[in-house]
VOBAMAR-746848 format. One record per residue (C-alpha): x, y, z. Coordinates in nm, 3 decimals. Layout:
[[X Y Z]]
...
REM end
This chain:
[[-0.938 6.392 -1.789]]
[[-0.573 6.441 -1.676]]
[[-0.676 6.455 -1.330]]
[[-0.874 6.151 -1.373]]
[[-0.533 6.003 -1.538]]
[[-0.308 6.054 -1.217]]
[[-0.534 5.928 -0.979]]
[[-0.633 5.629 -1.138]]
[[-0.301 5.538 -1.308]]
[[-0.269 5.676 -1.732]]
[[-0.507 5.413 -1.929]]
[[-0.618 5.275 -1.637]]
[[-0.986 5.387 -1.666]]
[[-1.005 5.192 -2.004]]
[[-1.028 4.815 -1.841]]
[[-1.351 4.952 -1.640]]
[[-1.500 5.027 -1.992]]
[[-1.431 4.698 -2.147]]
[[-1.686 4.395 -2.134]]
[[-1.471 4.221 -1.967]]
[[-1.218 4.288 -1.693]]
[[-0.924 4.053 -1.590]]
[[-0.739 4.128 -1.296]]
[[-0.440 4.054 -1.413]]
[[-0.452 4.312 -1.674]]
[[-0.546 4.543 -1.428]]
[[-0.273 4.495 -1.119]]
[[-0.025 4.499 -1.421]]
[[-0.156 4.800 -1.553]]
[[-0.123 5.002 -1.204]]
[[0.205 4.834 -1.137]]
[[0.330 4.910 -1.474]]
[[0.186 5.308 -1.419]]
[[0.317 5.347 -1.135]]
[[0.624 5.531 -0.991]]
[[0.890 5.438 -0.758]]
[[0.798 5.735 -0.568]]
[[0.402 5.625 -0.573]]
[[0.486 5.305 -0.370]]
[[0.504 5.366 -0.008]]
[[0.474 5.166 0.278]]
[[0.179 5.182 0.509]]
[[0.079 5.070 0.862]]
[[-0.135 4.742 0.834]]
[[-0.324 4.914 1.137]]
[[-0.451 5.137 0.877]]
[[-0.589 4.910 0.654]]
[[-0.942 4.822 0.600]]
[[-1.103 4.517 0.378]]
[[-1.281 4.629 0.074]]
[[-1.615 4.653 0.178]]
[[-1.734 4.484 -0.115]]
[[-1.495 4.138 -0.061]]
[[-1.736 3.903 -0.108]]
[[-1.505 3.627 0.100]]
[[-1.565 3.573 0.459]]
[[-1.377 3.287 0.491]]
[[-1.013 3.314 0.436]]
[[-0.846 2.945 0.451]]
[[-0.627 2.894 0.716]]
[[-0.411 2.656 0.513]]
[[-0.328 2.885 0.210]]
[[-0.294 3.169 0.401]]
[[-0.038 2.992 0.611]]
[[0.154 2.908 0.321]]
[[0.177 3.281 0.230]]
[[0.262 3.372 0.531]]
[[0.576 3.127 0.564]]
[[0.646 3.287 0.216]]
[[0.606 3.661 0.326]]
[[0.814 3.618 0.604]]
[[1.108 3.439 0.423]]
[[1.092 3.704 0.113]]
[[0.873 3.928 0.194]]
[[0.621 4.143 0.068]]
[[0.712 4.105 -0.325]]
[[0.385 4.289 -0.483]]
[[0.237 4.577 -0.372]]
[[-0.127 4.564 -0.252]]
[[-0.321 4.850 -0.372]]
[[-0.507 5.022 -0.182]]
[[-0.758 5.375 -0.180]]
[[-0.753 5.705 0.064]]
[[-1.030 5.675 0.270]]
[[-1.175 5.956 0.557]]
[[-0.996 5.721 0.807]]
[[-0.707 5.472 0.662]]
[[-0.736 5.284 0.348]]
[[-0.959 5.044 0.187]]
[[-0.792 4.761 0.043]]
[[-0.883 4.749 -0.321]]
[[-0.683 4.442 -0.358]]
[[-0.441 4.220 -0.129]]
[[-0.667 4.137 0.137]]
[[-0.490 3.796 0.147]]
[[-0.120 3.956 0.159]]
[[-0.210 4.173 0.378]]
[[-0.323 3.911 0.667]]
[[-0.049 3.693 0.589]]
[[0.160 3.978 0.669]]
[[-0.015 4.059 0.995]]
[[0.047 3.710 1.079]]
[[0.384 3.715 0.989]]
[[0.494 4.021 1.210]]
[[0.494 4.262 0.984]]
[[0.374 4.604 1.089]]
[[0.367 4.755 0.716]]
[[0.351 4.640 0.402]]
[[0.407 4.785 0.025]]
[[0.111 5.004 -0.136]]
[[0.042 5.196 -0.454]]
[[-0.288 5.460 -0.394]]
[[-0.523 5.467 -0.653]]
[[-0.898 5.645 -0.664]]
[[-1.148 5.381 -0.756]]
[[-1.498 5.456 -0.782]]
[[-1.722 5.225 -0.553]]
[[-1.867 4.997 -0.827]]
[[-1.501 4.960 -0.937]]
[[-1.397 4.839 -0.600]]
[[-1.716 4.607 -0.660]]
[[-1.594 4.442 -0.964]]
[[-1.234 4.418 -0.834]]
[[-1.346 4.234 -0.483]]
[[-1.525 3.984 -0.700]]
[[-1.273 3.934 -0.971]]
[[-0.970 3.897 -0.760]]
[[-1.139 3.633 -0.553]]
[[-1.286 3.506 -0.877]]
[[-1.000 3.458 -1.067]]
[[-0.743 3.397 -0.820]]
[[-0.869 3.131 -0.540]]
[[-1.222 3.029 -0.564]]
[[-1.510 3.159 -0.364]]
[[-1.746 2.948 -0.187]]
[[-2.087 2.897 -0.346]]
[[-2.246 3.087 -0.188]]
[[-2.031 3.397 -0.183]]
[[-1.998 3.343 -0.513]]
[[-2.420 3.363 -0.526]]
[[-2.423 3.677 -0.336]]
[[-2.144 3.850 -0.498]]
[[-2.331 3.813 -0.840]]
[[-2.685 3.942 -0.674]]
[[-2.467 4.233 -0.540]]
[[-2.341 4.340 -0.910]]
[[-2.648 4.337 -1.068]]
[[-2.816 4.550 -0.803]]
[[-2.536 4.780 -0.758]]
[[-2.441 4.825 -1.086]]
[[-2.755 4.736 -1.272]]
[[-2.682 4.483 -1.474]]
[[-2.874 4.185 -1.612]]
[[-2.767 3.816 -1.613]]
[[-2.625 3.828 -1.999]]
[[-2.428 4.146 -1.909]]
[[-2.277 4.011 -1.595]]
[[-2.195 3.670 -1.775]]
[[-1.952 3.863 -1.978]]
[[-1.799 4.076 -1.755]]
[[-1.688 3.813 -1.539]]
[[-1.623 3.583 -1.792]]
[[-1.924 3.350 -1.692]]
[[-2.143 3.140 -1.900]]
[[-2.543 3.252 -1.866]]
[[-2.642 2.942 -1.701]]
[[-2.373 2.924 -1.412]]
[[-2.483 3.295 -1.331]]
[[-2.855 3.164 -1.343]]
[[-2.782 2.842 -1.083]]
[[-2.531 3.066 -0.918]]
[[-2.799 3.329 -0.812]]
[[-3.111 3.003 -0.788]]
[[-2.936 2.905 -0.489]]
[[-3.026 3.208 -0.304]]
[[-3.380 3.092 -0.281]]
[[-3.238 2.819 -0.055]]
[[-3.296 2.885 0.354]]
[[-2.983 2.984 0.552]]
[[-2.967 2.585 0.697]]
[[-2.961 2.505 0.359]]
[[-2.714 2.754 0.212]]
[[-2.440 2.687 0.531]]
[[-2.459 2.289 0.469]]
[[-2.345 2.419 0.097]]
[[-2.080 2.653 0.223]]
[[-1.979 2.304 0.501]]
[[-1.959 2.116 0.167]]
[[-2.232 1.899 0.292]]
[[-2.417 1.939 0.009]]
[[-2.291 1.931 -0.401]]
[[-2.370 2.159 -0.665]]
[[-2.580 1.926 -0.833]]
[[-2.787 1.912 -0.469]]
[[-2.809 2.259 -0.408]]
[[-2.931 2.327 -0.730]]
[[-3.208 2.085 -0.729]]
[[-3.312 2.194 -0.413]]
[[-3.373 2.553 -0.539]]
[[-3.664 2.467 -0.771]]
[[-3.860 2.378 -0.526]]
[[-4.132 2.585 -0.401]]
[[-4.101 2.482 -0.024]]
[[-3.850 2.627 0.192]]
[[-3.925 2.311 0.475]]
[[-3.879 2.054 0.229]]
[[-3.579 2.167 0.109]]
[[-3.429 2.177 0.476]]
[[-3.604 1.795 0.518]]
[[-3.444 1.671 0.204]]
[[-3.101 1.863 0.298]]
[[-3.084 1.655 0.586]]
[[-3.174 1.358 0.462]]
[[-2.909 1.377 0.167]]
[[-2.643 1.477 0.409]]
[[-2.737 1.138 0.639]]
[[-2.826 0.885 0.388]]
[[-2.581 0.949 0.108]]
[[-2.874 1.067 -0.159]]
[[-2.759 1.077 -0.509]]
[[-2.813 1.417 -0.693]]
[[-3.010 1.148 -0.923]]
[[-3.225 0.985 -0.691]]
[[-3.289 1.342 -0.552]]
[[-3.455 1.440 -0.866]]
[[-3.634 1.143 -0.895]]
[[-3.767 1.238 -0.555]]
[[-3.822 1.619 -0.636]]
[[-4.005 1.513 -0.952]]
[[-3.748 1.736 -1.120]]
[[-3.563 1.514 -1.315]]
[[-3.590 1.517 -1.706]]
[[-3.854 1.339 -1.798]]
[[-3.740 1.100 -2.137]]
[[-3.946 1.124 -2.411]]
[[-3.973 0.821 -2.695]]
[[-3.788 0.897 -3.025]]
[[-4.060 0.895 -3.287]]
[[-3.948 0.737 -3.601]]
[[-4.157 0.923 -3.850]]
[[-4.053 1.312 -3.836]]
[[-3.661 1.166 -3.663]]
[[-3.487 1.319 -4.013]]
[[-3.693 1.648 -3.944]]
[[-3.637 1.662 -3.602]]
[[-3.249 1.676 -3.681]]
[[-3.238 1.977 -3.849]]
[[-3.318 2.117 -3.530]]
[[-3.083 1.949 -3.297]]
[[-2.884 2.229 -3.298]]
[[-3.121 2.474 -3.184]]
[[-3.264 2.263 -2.869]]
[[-2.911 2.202 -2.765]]
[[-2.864 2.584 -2.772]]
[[-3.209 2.667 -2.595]]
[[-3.162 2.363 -2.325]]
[[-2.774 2.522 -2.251]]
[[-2.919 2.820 -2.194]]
[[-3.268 2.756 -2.024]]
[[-3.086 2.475 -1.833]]
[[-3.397 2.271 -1.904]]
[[-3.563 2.036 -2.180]]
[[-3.672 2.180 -2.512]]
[[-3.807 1.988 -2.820]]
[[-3.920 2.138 -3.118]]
[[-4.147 2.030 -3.339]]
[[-4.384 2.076 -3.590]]
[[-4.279 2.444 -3.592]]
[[-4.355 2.479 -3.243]]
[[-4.105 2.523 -2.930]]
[[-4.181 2.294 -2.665]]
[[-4.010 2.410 -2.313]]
[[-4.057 2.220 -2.025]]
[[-4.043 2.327 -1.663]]
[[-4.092 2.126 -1.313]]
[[-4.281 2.368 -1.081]]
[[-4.399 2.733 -1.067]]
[[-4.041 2.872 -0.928]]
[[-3.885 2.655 -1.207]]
[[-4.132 2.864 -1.448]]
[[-4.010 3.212 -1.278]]
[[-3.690 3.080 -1.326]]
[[-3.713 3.054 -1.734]]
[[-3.916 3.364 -1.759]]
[[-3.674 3.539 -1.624]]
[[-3.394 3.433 -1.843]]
[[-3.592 3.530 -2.149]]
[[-3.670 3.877 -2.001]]
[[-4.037 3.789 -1.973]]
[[-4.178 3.984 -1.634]]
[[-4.501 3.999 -1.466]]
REM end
């Protein structure tokens, strides 16, 4: 354990074992751990990314503006960064550390620490997370990478990243969209609301068809499921069982938050609606119902 301690930083081991980690808490704990002695500086040629950062696009215009910073002031925070066979992987600082490149520098501030690889995971994710947003679909694949990696289900990840169930769930729906698809949402091309409708369908050519035709002809995210036949359908208010049918407002709000779909109950019975087969999948899977 006291080995454990020293290369990880005393207490340090402790956010990994909550349900949820914030990175501020941890860069604060290692800076806070850490001596003057443990802070060296180290070649940027010696650097790698973490090879879990889910971003591939870094954007020009903030990193610019940290780079006109770093080169006024300098490097102010230490990145932090593990010993690797060759180098060291960034843990995180990825940002700092090319607007530091790009700034002249040839070095830059570091404190060593030993992460475990699905610690590095949930860093990558978190810092990008919680400190400038991802794209979509980085986002998507960064959440299908956790719960393979690290075997965790939907609800678990939700909390550990701070997530509600139902962003996870659209989150990971639009990796059923083709690669045309998916780099018009990355372009911006297509909205949320888009993207998301487009990944209940069943066919990957229609979804490219429709893409297109919502980037060149303006198409509402309404009028798209009005198209898809995904929209939800409107049922009349009966007047009759309306004062019973309150008593369970509550519950159909819950279930349609979660499911992301219609639900009516009635008569004692749970009514759930769904548009297609995928759609179906979709639900099944949220209530841990597998074939």
């Amino acid at each position: 354990m006291e080995i454990k301690k020293r290369v990880l930083g005393q207490g340090l081991e402790q956010l990994f074992t909550n349900e949820k980690l914030d990175m501020d808490s941890f860069e604060q704990r290692v800076y806070e751990t850490a001596t003057k002695e443990e802070i060296i500086d180290i070649p940027i040629d010696e650097l790698r990314p973490n090879p879990y950062q889910p971003r591939k696009v870094f954007h020009e215009e903030s990193l610019q503006e940290l780079t006109e910073s770093i080169r006024e002031h300098g490097v102010f925070q230490p990145i932090i960064v593990k010993k690797s066979i060759k180098g060291y992987e960034i843990i995180a600082g990825e940002r700092r550390v090319r607007a530091s490149k790009k700034a002249g520098l040839t070095s830059v501030p570091a404190i060593v620490r030993n992460l475990e690889d699905s610690q590095m995971m949930q860093i990558a994710l978190l810092e990008n997370l919680q400190r400038e947003n991802l794209s979509a679909m980085e986002e998507a694949i960064a959440y299908r990478t956790m719960i393979e990696k690290l075997n965790l289900t939907q609800e678990e990840l939700s909390v550990k990243v701070g997530k509600s169930r139902s962003h996870i769930t659209n989150m990971l729906g639009l990796l059923r969209l083709p690669k045309e698809v998916q780099e018009m949402v990355n372009n911006n091309q297509l909205t949320m609301g888009h993207a998301r409708t487009l990944s209940k369908l069943e066919d990957p050519e229609k979804m490219i068809t429709l893409a297109h035709d919502i980037v060149e002809n303006k198409v509402s995210v309404r009028k798209l499921e009005y198209q898809t036949g995904t929209e939800e359908k409107k049922h009349k208010v009966e007047k009759k069982p309306a004062e019973k049918h309150l008593e369970f407002k509550y519950a159909e709000e819950l279930l349609r938050e979660k499911l992301d779909t219609k639900v009516r109950i009635k008569e004692n019975k749970i009514e759930i609606s769904f548009t297609n087969v995928a759609d179906l999948n979709r639900i099944l899977d949220m209530i841990h119902i597998r074939g």
